[in-house]
N, C-alpha and C positions, 0 to 999 in steps of 0.2 A: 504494500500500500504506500500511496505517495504521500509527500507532507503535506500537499492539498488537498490529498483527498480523507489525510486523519482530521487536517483542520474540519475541514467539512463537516467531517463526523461530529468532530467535539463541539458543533454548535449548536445541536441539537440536545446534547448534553443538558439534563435539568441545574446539576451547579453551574453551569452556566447561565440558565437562563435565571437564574435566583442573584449570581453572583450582579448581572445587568440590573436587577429589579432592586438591589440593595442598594448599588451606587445611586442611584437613579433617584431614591427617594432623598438623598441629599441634596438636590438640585432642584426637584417637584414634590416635594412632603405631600401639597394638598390634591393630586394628582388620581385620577381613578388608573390604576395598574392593572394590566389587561393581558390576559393571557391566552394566547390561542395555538390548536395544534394544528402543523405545515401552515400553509397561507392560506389557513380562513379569514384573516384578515379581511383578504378582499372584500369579501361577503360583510362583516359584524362593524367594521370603521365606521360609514355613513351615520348605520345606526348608531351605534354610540354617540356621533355626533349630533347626533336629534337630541340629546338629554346634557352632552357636556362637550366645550373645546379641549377643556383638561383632562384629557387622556395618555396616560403613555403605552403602547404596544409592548408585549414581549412575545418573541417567539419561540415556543419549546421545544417544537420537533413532531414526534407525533402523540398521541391519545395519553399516553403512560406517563411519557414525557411529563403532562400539563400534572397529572394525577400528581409526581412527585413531587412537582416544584410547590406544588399545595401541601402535602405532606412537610417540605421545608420550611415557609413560609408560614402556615398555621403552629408548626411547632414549637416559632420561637417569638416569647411574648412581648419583645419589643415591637413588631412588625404588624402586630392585630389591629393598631388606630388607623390605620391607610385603608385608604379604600379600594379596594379588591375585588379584579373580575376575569372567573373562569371559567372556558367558553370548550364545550368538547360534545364530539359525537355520538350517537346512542350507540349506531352500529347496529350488531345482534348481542349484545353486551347484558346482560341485567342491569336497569336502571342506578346509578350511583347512590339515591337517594337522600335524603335529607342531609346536608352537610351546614356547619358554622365556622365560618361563613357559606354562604350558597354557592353552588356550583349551574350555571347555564347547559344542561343534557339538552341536544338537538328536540324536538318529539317524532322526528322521523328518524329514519338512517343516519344520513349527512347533512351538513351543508349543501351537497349537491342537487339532494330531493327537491329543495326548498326554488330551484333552474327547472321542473322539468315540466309544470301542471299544461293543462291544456291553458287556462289564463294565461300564465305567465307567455306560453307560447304564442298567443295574440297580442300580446305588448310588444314581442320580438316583430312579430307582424307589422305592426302598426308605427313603431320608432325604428325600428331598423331596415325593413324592407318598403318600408312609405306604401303601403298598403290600406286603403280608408276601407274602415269596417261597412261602412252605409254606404259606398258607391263602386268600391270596386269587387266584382265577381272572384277574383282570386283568395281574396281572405275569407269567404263561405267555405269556397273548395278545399284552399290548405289548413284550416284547421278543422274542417270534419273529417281530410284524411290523416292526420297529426294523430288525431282522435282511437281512427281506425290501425293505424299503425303499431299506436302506440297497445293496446290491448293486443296485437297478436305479440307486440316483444312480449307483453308481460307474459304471455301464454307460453315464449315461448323459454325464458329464462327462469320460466318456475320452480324447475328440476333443479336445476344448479343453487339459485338462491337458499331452497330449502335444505340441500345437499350441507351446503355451507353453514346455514344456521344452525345446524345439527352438527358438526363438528364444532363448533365457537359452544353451543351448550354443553360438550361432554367436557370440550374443557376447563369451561370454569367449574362443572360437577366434579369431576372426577382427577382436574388437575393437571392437567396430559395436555402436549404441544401438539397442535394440530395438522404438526407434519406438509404443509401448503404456506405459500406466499403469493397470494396474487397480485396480476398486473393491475394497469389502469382499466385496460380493455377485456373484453369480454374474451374468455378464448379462442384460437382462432380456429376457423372453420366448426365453428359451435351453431352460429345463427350467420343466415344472410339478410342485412337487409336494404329494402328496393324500395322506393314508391308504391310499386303494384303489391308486395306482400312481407313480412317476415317468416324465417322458415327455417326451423327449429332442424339439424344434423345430427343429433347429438343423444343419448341415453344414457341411463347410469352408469352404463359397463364402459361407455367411452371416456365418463369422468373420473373411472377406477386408474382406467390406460392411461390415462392423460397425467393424473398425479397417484401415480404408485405409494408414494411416500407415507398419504394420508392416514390417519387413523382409519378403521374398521367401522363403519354404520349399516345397522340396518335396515335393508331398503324400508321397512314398515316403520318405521320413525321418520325416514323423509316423505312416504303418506300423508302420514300426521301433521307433518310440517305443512306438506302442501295445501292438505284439507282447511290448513288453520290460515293461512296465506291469503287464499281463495277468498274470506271473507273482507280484505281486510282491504285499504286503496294502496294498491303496490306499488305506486309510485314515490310513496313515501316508504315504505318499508322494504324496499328492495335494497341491494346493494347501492349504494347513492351514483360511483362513478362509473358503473356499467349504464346508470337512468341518463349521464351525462354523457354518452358516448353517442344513446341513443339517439338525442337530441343534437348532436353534432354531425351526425349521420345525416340524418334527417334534414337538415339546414343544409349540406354540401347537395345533394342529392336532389333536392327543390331549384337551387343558385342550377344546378348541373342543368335540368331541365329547363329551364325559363332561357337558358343562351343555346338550347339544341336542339332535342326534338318537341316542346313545347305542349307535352300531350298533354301537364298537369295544368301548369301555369301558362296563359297565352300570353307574355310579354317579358321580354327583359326584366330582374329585378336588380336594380343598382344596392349593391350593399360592401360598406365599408372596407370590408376585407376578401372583395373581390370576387371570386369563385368558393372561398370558405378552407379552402384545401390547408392553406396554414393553421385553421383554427386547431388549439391545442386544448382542455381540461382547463388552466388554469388561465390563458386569456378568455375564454366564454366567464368564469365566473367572475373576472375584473369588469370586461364590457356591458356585462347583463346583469351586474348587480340591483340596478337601480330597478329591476323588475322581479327578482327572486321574490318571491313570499315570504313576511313577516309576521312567524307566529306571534300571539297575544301573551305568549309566556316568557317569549323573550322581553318585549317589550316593559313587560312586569316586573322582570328581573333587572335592567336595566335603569328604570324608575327605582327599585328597592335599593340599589348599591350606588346609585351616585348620590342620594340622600340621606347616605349613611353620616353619621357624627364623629 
């Protein structure tokens, strides 16, 4: 490993991010300290700003990361008069619940969920692709198929999701490393998808093949999984950046159509970044923040710790 890429590492480090949050209160005593895992950031800043200018960022790294630096941080009784905000994802995790000071849990998956609603998908419409809801015929069309779309990904990532939440629950039960790391993307050659369909490749004996390593499930627990899924709006409860892939998909795919064969959209749509093909995970949640969903519990949360004394 190279010295850049240990530095790297060590920034994700919770002494570190405790060690910036220390110095920092020398400078900003009366400051709300703000702690998010990877770059939620992009997403939670604005908000914050709706309630305070006096904010300082710290960033942990990922989910555990934020867990310890709160472990640090709460543990030592000089550091409890500051006012403190930490900001992490549900996941498939069991809720962290009540903590003192409070902890901000997603109530969906991710931060991602919060990019993928059919709404929010009409805002993208409407500010990004200059599509008027009241007079142009393309914004009927692209978000009843967005609609249609979007229910066959769900249909079609349901295996996997529940696959997954079934490993993440044996291990907090029973203790045991879940033996997988996944990517941003969905795996490949799992699901294709198109305009005209999404369309599921994939069974469980293919998700055995594909990660060997895995702990052992059995198939009648991911049933269960899935029967419980079924009821629930997956778009919040599914993996967050598979729901953001989708939607990236989705937007290159439409851009694709409207400049070639025109079957979906009948005209050019001019948008910012072209054909879409650069869009990455983490510039869609910078440019589209101002349209993600803002649950009422963040909001609450937010109000409770900038008024703290």
């Amino acid at each position: 490993m190279t010295y850049a890429e240990q530095l790297r590492q060590s920034r994700n480090k919770p002494q570190v991010a405790f060690t910036e949050f220390a110095n920092a209160t020398r400078k900003n005593p009366e400051h709300l300290f703000c702690f998010f895992e990877g770059k939620d950031n992009a997403y939670y800043v604005s908000r914050i700003k709706r309630f305070t200018e006096n904010y300082y960022p710290v960033k942990c790294g990922g989910k555990q990361s934020v867990l310890d630096v709160y472990s640090l941080i709460t543990g030592k009784e000089e550091y409890k008069k500051y006012k403190l905000g930490f900001f992490i994802d549900r996941d498939f995790n069991s809720p962290v619940g009540d903590k003192n000071p409070p902890i901000f849990e997603t109530p969906c998956y991710s931060v991602e969920n919060l990019y993928v609603s059919i709404s929010v998908f009409k805002e993208i419409l409407t500010n990004e692709f200059h599509l008027s809801e009241v007079s142009d015929t393309n914004f009927e069309k692209l978000s009843s198929l967005y609609e249609q779309r979007q229910k066959e990904f769900h249909n079609s990532v349901l295996l996997f999701n529940s696959w997954y939440s079934c490993l993440i629950e044996k291990r907090e039960n029973e203790n045991r490393k879940t033996g997988v790391t996944l990517d941003e993307k969905f795996p490949n050659n799992f699901i294709d998808i198109s305009l005209d369909e999404v369309k599921s490749s994939y069974d469980f004996q293919k998700i055995k093949e594909t990660f060997p390593n895995t702990i052992e499930i059995d198939y009648t627990e991911i049933e269960k999984k899935m029967e419980f899924f079924q009821d629930k709006e997956m778009h919040k409860v599914f993996r967050g950046k598979y729901e953001l892939e989708f939607l990236i998909k989705m937007i290159r795919e439409i851009l694709k159509d409207s400049r070639t064969e025109k079957k979906i959209v009948s005209s050019k749509i001019d948008f910012s970044f072209g054909d879409g093909s650069t869009l990455g995970q983490q510039q869609v949640l910078n440019i589209f923040e101002a349209y993600a969903e803002t649950p009422k519990s963040l909001l609450d949360y937010l109000e409770f710790i900038v008024k703290k004394e």
